[in-house]
C-alpha positions in Angstrom: 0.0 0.0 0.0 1.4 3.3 -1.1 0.8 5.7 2.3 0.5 9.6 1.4 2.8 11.5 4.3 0.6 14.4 5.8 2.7 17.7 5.4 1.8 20.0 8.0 -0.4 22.7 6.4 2.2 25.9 7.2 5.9 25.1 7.6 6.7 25.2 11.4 3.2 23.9 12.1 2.9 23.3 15.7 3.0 19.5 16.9 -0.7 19.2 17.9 -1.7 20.2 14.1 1.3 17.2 13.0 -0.9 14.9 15.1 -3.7 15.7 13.8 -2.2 15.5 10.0 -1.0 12.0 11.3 -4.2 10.8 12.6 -6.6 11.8 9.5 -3.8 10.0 7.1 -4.0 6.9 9.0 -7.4 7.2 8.1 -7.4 8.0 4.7 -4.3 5.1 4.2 -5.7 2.3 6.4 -2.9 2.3 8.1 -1.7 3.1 12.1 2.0 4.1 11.3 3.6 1.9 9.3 0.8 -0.8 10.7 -2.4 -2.7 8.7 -3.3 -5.7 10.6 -4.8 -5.4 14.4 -1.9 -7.2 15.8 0.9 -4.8 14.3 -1.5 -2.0 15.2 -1.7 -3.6 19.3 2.3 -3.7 18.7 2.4 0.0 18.4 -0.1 0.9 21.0 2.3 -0.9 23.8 5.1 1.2 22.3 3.1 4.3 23.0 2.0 3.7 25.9 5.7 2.9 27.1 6.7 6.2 25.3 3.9 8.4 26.9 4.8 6.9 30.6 6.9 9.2 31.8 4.7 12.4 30.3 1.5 11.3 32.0 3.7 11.1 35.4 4.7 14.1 35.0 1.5 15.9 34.2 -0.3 14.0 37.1 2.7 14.8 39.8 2.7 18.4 38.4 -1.3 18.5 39.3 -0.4 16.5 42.7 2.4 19.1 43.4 0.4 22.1 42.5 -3.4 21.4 43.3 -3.0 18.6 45.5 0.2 19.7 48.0 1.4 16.1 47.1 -1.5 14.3 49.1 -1.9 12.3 46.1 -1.1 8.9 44.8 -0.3 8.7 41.0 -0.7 4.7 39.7 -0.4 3.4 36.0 -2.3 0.5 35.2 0.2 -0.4 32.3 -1.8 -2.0 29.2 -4.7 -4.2 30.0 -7.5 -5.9 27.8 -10.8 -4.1 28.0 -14.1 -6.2 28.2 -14.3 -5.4 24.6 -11.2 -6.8 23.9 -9.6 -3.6 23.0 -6.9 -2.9 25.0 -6.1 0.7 27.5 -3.6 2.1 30.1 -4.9 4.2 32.6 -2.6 6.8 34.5 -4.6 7.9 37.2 -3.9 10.9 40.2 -5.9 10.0 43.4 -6.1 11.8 46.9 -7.6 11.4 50.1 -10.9 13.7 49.6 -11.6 12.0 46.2 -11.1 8.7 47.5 -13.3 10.0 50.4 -16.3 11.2 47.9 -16.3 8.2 45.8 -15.3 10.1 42.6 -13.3 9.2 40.0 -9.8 10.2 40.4 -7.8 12.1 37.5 -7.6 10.1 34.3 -5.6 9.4 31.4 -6.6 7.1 29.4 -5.1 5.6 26.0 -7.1 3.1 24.7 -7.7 1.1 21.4 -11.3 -0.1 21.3 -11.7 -3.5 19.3 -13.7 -1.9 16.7 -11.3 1.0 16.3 -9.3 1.8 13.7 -6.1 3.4 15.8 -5.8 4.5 19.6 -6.7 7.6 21.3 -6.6 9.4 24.2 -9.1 10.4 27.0 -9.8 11.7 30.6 -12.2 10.2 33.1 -14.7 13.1 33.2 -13.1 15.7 30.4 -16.0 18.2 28.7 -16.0 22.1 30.1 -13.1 24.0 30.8 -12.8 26.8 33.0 -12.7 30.1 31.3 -11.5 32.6 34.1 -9.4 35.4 32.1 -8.5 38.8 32.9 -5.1 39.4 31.0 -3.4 39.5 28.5 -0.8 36.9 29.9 -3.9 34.6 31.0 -5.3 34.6 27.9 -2.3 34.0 26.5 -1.5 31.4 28.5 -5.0 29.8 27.2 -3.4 28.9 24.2 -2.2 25.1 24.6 -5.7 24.3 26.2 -7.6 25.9 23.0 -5.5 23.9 20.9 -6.4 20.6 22.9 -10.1 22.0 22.4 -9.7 22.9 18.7 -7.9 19.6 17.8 -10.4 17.2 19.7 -13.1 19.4 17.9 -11.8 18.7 14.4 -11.5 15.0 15.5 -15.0 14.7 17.1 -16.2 16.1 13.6 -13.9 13.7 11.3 -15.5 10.5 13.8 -19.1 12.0 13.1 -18.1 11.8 9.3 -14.8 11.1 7.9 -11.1 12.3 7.2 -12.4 13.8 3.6 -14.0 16.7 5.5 -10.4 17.7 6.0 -9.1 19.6 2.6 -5.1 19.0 4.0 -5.9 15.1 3.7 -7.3 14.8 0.5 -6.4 18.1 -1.1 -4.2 18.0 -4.3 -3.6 21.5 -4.4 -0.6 23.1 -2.7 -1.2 24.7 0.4 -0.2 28.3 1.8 3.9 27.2 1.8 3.9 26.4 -2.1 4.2 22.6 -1.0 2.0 19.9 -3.4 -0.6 18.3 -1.1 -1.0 15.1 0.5 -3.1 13.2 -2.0 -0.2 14.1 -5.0 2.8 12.9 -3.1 4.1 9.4 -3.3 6.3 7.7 -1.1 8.9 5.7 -2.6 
């Protein structure tokens, strides 16, 4: 199978955009990576999940550190078979007055569901997001969390349809940089 690599749409483009590019090509290719069956596909999950280890940690012991004043207990589940027989790691952040209120404690999740195509990534309870801004520096500090919004957006919408309502996948025209689009480059 001939796989079409994603250029991102302006040189530079930020990594969350690169993801995104990645994501909708595995899509439009049929591919996870370099990966077609299920089992080559699982193969990759466990290396990302062994690659993203250490960055969950640290995001939940930041949040334990900062919001918690390390009360809290951070665990990884490693990967485990769902009841579905997909397979997800869990990294979770608990503390005493979460464990006392019988609430879920912070999640991340990756996870490949068995009718899936590719993994992705979740939190426990993730929807709203606090919008408390009265700066210039706060708002722009805002920017990696409207990304996150933005980007799961655009996937929600590419899930409720599919990767063709995204021009950069399918597009043979060049983009904004001069550079040919995905669809008209071939990798050798």
């Amino acid at each position: 199978m001939t796989t079409h690599p994603v250029s991102p749409p302006v040189p530079g483009a930020p990594a969350h955009l690169e993801a995104l590019g990645r994501h909708f090509g595995d899509l439009r290719d049929g591919t996870h990576g370099d990966a077609v069956s299920r089992q080559s596909k699982e193969r990759l999950f466990h290396e990302a999940v062994t690659l993203l280890d250490p960055y969950a940690r640290r995001v939940l012991r930041e949040f334990d550190h900062e919001m918690l004043r390390d009360t809290g207990t951070v665990e990884a589940t490693g990967v485990g078979r769902t009841p579905d027989g997909g397979l997800a790691a869990l990294w979770t952040l608990s503390w005493p007055e979460q464990r006392e209120t019988d609430i879920q404690p912070i999640t991340l999740m990756a996870h490949y569901g068995r009718g899936f195509h590719h993994p992705h990534l979740r939190g426990a309870t993730v929807a709203d997001w606090p919008l408390n801004v009265f700066t210039e520096e706060q708002a722009a500090a805002e920017v990696p969390t409207l990304r996150a919004i933005a980007s799961a957006d655009l996937h929600n919408l590419v899930f409720q349809r599919d990767y063709r309502i995204v021009p950069a996948i399918v597009d043979d025209r060049p983009g904004q940089d001069g550079r040919p689009g995905p669809s008209s480059r071939k990798e050798a």
